[in-house]
C-alpha positions in Angstrom: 8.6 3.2 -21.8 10.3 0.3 -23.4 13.4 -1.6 -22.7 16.4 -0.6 -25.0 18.5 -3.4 -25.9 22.2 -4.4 -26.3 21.9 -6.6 -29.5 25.3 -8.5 -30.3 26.2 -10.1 -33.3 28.6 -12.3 -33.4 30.2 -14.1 -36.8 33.0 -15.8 -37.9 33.4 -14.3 -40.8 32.3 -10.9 -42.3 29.5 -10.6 -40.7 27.2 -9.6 -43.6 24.9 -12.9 -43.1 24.1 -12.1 -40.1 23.5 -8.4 -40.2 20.9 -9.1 -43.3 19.0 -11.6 -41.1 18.8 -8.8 -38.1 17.7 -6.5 -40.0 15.2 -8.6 -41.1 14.2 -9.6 -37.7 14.2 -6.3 -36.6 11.8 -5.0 -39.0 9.1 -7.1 -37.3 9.0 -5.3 -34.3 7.6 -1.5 -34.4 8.8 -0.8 -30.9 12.0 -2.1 -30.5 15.1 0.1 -29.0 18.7 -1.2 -29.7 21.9 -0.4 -29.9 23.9 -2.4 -32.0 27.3 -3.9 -31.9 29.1 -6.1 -34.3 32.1 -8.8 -33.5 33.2 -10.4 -36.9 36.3 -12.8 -37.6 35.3 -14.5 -33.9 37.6 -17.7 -34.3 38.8 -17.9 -30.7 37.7 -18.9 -27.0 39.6 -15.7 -25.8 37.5 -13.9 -28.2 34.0 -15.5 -27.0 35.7 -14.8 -23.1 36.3 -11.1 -23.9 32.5 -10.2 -25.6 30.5 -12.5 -22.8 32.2 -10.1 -20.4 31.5 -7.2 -22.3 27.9 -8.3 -22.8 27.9 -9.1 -18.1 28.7 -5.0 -18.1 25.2 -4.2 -20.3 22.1 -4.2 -19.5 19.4 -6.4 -21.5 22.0 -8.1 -23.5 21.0 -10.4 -26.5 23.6 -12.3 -28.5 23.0 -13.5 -32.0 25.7 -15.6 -33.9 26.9 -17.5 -37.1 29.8 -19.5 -35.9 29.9 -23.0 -37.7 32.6 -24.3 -35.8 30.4 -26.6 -33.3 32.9 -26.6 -30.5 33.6 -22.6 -30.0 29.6 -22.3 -30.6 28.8 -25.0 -27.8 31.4 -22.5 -25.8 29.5 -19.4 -26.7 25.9 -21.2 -25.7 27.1 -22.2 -22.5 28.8 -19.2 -21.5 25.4 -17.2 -22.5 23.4 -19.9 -20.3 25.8 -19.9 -17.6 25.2 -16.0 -17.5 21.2 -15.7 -18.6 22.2 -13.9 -21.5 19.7 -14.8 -24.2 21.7 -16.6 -27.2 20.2 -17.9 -30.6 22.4 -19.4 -33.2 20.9 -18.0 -36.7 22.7 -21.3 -38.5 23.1 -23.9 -36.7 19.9 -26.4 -36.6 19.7 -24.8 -40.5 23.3 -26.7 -41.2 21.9 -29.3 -38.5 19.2 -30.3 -40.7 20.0 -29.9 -43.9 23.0 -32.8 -42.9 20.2 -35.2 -41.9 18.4 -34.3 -45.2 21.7 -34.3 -47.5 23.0 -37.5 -45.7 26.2 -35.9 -45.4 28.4 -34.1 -42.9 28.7 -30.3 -43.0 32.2 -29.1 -43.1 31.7 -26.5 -40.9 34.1 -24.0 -42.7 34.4 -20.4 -41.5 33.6 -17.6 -44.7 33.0 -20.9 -46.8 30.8 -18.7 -48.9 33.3 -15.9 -49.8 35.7 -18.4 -52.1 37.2 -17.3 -54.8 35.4 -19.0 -57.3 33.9 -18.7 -60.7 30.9 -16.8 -59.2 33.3 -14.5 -57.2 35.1 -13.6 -59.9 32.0 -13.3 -62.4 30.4 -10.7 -59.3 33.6 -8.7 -59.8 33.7 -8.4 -63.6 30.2 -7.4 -63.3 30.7 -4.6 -60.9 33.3 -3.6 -62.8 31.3 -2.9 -66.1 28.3 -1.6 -63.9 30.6 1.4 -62.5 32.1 2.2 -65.6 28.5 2.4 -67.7 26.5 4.0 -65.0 24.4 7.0 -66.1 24.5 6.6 -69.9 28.7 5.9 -70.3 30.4 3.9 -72.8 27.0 2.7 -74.9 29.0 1.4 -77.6 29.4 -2.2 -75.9 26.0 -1.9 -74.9 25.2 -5.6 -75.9 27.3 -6.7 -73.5 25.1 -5.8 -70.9 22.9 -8.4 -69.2 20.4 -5.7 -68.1 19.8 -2.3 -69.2 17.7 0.0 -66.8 16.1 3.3 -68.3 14.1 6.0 -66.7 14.2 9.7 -66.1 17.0 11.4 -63.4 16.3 10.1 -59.9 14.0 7.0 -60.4 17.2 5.2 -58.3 18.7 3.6 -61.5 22.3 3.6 -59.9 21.6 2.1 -56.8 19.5 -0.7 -58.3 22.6 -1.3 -61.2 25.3 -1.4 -58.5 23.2 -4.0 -56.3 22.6 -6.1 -59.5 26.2 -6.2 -59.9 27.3 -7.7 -56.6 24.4 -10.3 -57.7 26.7 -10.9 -60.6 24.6 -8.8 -63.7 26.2 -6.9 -65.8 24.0 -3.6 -65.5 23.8 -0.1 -67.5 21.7 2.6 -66.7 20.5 5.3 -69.2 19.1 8.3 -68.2 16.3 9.9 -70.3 16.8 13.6 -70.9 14.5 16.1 -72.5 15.9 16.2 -76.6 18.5 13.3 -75.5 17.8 10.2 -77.8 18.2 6.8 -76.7 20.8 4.4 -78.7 20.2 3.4 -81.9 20.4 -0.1 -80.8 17.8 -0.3 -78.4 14.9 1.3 -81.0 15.4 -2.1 -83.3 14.2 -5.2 -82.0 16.4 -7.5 -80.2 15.6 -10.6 -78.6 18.8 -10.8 -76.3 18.8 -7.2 -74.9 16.8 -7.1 -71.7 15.6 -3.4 -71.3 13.6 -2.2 -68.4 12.1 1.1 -67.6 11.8 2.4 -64.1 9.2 5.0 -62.8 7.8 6.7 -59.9 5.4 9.2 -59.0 5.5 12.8 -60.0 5.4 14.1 -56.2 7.9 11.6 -54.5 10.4 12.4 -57.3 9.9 15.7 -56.7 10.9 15.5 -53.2 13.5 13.5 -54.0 15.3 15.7 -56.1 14.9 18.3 -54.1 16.9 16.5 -51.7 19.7 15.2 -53.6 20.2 17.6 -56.4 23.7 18.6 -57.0 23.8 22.5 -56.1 27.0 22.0 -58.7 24.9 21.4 -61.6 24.0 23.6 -64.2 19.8 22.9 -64.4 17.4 24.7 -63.1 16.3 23.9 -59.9 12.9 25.2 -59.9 12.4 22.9 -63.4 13.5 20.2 -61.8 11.9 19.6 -59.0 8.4 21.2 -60.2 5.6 18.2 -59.9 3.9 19.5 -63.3 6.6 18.7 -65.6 8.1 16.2 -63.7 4.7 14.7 -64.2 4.6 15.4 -68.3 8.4 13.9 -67.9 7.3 10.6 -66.4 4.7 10.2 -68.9 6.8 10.7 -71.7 8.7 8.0 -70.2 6.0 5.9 -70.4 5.6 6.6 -73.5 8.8 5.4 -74.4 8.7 2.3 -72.9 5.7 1.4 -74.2 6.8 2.1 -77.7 9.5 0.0 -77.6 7.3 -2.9 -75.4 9.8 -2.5 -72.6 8.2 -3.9 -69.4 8.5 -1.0 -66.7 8.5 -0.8 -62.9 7.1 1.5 -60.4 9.8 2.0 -57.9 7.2 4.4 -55.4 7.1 2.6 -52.5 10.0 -0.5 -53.7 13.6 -0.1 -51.7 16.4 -1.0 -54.3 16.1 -4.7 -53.2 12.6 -4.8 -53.9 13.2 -3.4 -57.3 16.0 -5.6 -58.1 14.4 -8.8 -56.9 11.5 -7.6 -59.9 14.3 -6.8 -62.6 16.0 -10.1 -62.1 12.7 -12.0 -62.3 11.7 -10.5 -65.6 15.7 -11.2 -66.8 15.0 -14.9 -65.8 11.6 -15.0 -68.0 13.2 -13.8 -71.0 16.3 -15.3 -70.9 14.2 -18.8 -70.8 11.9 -18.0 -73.5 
């Protein structure tokens, strides 16, 4: 039987830095039992007093932390040692050396990264026009797009559009339905639209759908979800991708990240051709 865990993470700020890079960690280990609490906004030594006591009343406690401020993070180290509560700073040697390597002083500025900036406001403009052209809406301004994902119902195009937009890409999704042409614009050739088809196999689509389908729609279930024309679906997909030379992905066995991390490569290549 293995040891569960009282994982802690502790941030200055919203917290999202550090959750990614747990969940990273965590991934590693196949037998790992947690439960998981979160302390964001942690600017205070009555704060750092309150969540070491918290952590005394648990057992295995581990605290994990972004706090740039060196004095209230010295505070939370010492408490931790002064308690044998294991403590690892996910930042601080990072901001540490890269001061020794920039020759300059980190400022050491709590949610420094979420200024409102050009990039902050270019994230938002994008999520904007990815939630009001997701699933085939508003084609008209379709050039305005930096990215235009294509594939039949399910292959995850919404998901993937929504997290290209909070990476700042303006993204529209078109679904391909049976006697449903595609826009005009995207059968001539044009250098500066960035098309890409996504896919998956017959069977996990199936399953998929059968999970998610809206009981509310008017299609035929048993259609939809059946592997043999799913299957004749996906291949006409193909089809149309290939006609049209649009490179495609196989989303199978990608998460959304995955398949975004591929969609923005093949965005970079052919916006530097």
């Amino acid at each position: 039987m293995t040891n569960k865990y009282q994982i802690f993470l502790i941030s200055d700020s919203t917290g999202e830095t550090l959750d990614r890079i747990f969940l990273a960690l965590q991934s590693q280990f196949a037998n790992f039992d947690y439960d998981k609490k979160e302390f964001v906004f942690i600017r205070t030594q009555q704060q750092i007093d309150k969540i070491i006591k918290e952590c005394k009343e648990r057992e295995n406690p581990i605290i994990l932390y972004t706090i740039v401020d060196v004095k209230l993070a010295k505070l939370l180290a010492a408490e931790s040692e002064k308690n044998n509560i294991p403590c690892f700073g996910v930042l601080g040697n990072l901001i540490l050396s890269f001061s020794k390597l920039l020759n300059q002083k980190a400022t050491h500025t709590p949610s420094a990264q979420h200024v409102l900036d050009e990039d902050y406001y270019k994230r938002i403009e994008a999520i904007q026009f990815t939630m009001s052209h997701d699933d085939g809406k508003k084609n008209e301004d379709i050039e305005k797009a930096d990215i235009i994902l294509i594939g039949v119902s399910r292959t995850g195009k919404t998901p993937t559009s929504v997290y290209l937009a909070n990476r700042g890409y303006k993204t529209l999704n078109i679904p391909l339905v049976l006697e449903q042409n595609i826009p005009s614009i995207l059968e001539k050739e044009n250098k500066n639209l960035c098309v890409i088809g996504l896919f998956i196999e017959a069977e996990r689509l199936s399953e998929v759908r059968k999970t998610r389908v809206n009981v509310n729609a008017s299609v035929d279930l048993k259609t939809y979800t059946d592997v043999e024309k799913i299957r004749v679906e996906l291949e006409n997909s193909k089809k149309i991708f290939k006609k049209y030379n649009w490179p495609s992905i196989d989303v199978t066995r990608r998460s959304v990240e995955e398949t975004a991390a591929s969609i923005i490569k093949i965005y970079e290549i052919k916006k530097n051709k």
